[in-house]
C-alpha positions as CSV (number, residue, x, y, z in Angstrom):
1,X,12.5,-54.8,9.2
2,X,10.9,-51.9,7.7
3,X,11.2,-51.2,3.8
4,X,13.7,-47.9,3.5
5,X,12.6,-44.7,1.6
6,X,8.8,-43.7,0.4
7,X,6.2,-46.3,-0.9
8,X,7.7,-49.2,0.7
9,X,4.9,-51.5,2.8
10,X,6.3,-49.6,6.2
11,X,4.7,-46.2,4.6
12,X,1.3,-47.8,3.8
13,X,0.8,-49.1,7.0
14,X,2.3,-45.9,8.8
15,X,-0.2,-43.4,6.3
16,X,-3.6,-45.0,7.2
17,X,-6.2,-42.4,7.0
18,X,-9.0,-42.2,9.5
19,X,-12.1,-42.3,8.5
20,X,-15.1,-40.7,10.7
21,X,-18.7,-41.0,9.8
22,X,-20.7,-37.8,10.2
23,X,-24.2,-37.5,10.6
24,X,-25.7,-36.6,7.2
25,X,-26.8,-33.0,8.4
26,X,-24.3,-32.4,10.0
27,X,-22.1,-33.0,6.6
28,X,-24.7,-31.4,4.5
29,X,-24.6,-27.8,7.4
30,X,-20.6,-28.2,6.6
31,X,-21.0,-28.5,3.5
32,X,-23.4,-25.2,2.8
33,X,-21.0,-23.8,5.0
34,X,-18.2,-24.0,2.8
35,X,-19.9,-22.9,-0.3
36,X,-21.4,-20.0,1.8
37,X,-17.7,-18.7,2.7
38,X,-16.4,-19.8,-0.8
39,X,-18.9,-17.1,-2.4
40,X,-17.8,-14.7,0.3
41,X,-14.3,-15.5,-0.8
42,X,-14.8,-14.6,-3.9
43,X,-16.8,-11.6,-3.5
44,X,-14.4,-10.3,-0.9
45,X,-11.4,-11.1,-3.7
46,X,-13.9,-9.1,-6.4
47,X,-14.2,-6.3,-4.2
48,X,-10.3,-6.3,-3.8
49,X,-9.4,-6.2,-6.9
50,X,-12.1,-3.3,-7.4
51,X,-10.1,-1.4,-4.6
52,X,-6.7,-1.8,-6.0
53,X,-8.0,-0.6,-9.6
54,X,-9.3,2.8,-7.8
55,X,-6.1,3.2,-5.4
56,X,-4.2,3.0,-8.5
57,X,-6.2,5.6,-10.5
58,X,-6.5,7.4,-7.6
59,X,-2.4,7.5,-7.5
60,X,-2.3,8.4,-10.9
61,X,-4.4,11.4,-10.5
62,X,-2.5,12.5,-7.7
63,X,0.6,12.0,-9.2
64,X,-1.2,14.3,-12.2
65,X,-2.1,16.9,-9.8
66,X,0.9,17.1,-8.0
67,X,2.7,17.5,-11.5
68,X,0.2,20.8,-12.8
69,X,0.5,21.7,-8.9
70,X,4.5,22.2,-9.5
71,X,4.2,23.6,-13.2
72,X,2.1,26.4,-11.5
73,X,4.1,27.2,-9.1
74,X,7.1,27.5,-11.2
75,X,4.5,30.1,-13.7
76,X,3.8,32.4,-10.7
77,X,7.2,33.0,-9.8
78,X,8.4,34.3,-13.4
């Protein structure tokens, strides 16, 4: 009968991992491979960040613009 709820001897037996061996280049390729994309993760985050910060300044200034813009407009028709 199997043990009811999680961590009973059923789940061990049922939650074997599988383990595969790998030629040791091929781990080691996979392995520069991951820390290759991680710094392009990162640099990619970097660079988003960077292009927030000047989408909101941008924003700002046309919200700045847009606000003198109005003011003269209402000037010129006085």
């Amino acid at each position: 009968m199997k043990a009811s709820g999680r961590g009973g001897p059923a789940d061990d037996r049922e939650q074997r991992e599988v383990v595969e061996l790998v030629p040791k280049p091929e781990l080691d390729r996979a392995q520069r491979q991951i820390e290759r994309l991680q710094k392009e993760n990162e640099r990619r985050k970097r660079e988003s960040e960077r292009l927030k910060r000047e989408s909101d300044r941008l924003r700002q200034e046309i919200e700045r613009l847009r606000k003198e813009l109005e003011a003269a407009l209402r000037a010129s028709k006085r």
